[in-house]
N, C-alpha and C positions, 0 to 999 in steps of 0.2 A: 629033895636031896640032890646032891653033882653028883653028876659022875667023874668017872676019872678025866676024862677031857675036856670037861668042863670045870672044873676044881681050878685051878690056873687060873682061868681066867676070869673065875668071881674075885679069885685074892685079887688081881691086877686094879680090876673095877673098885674092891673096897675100899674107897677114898672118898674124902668132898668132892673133889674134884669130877668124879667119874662119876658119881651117883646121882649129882647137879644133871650132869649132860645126859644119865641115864633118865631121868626122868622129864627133863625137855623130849626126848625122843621119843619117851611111851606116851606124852602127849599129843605128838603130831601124827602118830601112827594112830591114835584112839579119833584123833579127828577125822583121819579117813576112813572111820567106821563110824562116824555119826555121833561118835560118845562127843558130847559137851557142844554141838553144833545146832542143837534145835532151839537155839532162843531166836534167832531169825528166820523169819519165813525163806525170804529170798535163797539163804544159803542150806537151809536146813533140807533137804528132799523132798518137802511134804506135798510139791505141785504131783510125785506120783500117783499117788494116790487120786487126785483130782484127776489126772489124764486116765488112769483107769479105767473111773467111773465114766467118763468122756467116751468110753473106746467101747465098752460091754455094757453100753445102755440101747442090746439091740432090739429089745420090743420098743423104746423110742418112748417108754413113759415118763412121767412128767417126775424127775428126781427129787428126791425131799436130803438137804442138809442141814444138820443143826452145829452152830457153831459156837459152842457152850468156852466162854471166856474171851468172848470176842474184840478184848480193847480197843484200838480204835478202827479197825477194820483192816488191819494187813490180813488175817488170812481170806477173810472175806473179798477183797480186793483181786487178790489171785485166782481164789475159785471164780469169780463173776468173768475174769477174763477167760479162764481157759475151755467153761462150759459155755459161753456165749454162741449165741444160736441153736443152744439144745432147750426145752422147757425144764424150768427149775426152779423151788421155792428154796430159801434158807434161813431157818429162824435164828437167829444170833441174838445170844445172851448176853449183857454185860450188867451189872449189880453196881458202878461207883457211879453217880449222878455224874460228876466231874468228864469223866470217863466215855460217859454215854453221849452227852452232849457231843462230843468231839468225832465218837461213832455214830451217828447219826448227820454229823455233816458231810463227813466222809463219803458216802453213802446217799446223799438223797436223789439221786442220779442213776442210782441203781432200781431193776426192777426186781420184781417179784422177791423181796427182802423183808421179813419183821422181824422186826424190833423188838427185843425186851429189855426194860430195863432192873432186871433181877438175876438173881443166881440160879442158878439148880443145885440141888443136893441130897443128901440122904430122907430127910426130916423138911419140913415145911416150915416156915417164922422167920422171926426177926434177928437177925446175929451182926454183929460187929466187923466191920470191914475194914482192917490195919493195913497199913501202909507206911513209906518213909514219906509219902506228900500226896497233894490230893490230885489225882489223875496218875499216881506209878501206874505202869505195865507189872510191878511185884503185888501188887495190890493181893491181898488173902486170908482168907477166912481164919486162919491159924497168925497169931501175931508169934513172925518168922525174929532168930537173933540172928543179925546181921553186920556185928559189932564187927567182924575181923576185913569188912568191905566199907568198914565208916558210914554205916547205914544204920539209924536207927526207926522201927517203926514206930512212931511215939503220935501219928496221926492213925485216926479210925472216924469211921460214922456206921453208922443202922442202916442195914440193907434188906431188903426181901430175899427170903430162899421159898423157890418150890420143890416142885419133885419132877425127875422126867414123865413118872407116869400119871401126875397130875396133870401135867401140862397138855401131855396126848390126848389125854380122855378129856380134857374140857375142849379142846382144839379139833378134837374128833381126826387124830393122825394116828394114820393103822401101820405104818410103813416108814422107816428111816433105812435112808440107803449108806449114807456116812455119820456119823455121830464122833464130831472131832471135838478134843478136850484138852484145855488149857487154862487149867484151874488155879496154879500154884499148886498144890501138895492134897489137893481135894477131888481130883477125880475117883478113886475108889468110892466119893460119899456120891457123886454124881450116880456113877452106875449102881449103887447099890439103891440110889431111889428110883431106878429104871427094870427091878427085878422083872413086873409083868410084862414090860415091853420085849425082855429080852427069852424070858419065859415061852414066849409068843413065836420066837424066834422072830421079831419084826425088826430086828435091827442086824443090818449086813456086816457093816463095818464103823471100826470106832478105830482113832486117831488120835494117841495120847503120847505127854510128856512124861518122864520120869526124869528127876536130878534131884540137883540141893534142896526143891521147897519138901520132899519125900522125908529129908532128915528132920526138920520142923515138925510133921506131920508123924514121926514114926511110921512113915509106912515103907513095905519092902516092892521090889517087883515080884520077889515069890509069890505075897498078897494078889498082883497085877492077875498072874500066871495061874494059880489056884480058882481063882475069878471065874478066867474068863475059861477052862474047862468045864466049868462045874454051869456057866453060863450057856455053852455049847457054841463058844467061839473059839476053837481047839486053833485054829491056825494063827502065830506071833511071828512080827516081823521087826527086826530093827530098820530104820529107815537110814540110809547113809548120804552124803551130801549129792550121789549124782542122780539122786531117785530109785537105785538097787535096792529093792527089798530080798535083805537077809532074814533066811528061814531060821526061827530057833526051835527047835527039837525038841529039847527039854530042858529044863529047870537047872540052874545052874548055879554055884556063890557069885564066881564071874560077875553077873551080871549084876551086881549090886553096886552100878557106879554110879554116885551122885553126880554127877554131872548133866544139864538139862540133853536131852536124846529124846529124839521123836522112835517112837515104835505105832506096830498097826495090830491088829488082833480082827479075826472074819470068823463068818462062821461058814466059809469054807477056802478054797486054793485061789490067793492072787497069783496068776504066772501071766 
């Protein structure tokens, strides 16, 4: 509802005119919170989180990262740089043959790095892997419509899916200190095939997108937020472009912006 002094000045704005520019504006202002910034590493904040782990790894043990949607190795790249000279293993997942290849050259220079070339997710098998062409970065287990970006996904191929806690238990890994995810629209299937690990409480922190691939998927951030209480990672953060992590309190419609946005979720206080 206006109030009185603000009534004026909705009527002045309600125009093409004004409501164009109004929403140019709430877009520049939503990017300096991070809303719609996370499809690039570089610009997105996500190296926070890596300096972190860097800064509060004071017993000095050997870090475990899993880097579940790994395409061709940009975030992998970053972390390699900023923990360099600490001990560190990072398994990184990519599921497109195409895809892998390309992560994999990226990368053969790197140490202590495996390689998967499969997905992780709820259910274990064999599922269909859509895309607009073979090596997208949109690549996703959900065939996304894309029609109003002149995108159609009209290529697929057969990929492997595991489970996170298949994966640990055959791997013999008791311990994840980051669990970053960039799935397309598929991370809720990711942690929910990681109930035991998180059950365990073995995993510190997890590192996820939320945007457009979410409307594909039907999924909400409420879903996100519900999760990761009920997981007993009470603590959410929106990540913003300078590495600020913004504390969210609680549950909010707000926050239902499709726009791709990196958040963090612990199970307990980043400061």
């Amino acid at each position: 509802m206006f109030s009185i002094t603000t009534r004026p000045i909705a009527k002045i704005l309600g125009n093409l005119r004004f409501q164009h520019l109004l929403e140019k504006l709430s877009l520049n202002i939503e990017s300096l919170m991070g809303i719609g910034m996370g499809s690039v590493v570089e610009s997105s904040g996500e190296q926070a989180v890596i300096f972190w782990l860097a800064q509060h790894n004071e017993l000095e043990n050997q870090l475990c990262v899993f880097d579940v949607g790994a395409n061709k190795g940009q975030f992998l790249s970053m972390a390699q740089a900023i923990l360099s000279g600490l001990s560190v293993i990072v398994h990184a997942f990519e599921p497109s043959p195409a895809t892998y290849l390309v992560l994999r050259q990226n990368t053969e220079n790197f140490s202590h790095v495996v390689l998967n070339n499969f997905a992780l997710g709820e259910k274990a098998g064999s599922f269909a892997l859509y895309s607009d062409a073979p090596g997208s970065g949109l690549a996703s287990l959900s065939k996304r419509r894309l029609d109003h970006f002149g995108l159609n996904f009209n290529h697929s191929e057969i990929v492997r899916v595991e489970t996170l806690d298949q994966y640990c238990e055959l791997n013999q890994i008791h311990h994840i200190d980051l669990l970053k995810l960039d799935v397309e629209g598929h991370e809720l299937d990711v942690l929910k095939g990681g109930r035991k690990m998180f059950a365990q409480q073995a995993i510190d922190i997890v590192a996820f997108e939320f945007g457009g691939c979410n409307i594909d998927t039907r999924s909400y951030f409420q879903d996100f937020w519900y999760l990761f209480h009920e997981m007993g990672m009470g603590f959410i953060y929106r990540i913003t472009p300078t590495g600020y992590l913004y504390p969210i309190i609680k549950y909010m419609e707000i926050y239902e912006r499709f726009r791709t946005t990196n958040f963090v979720a612990a199970k307990f206080q980043l400061d």
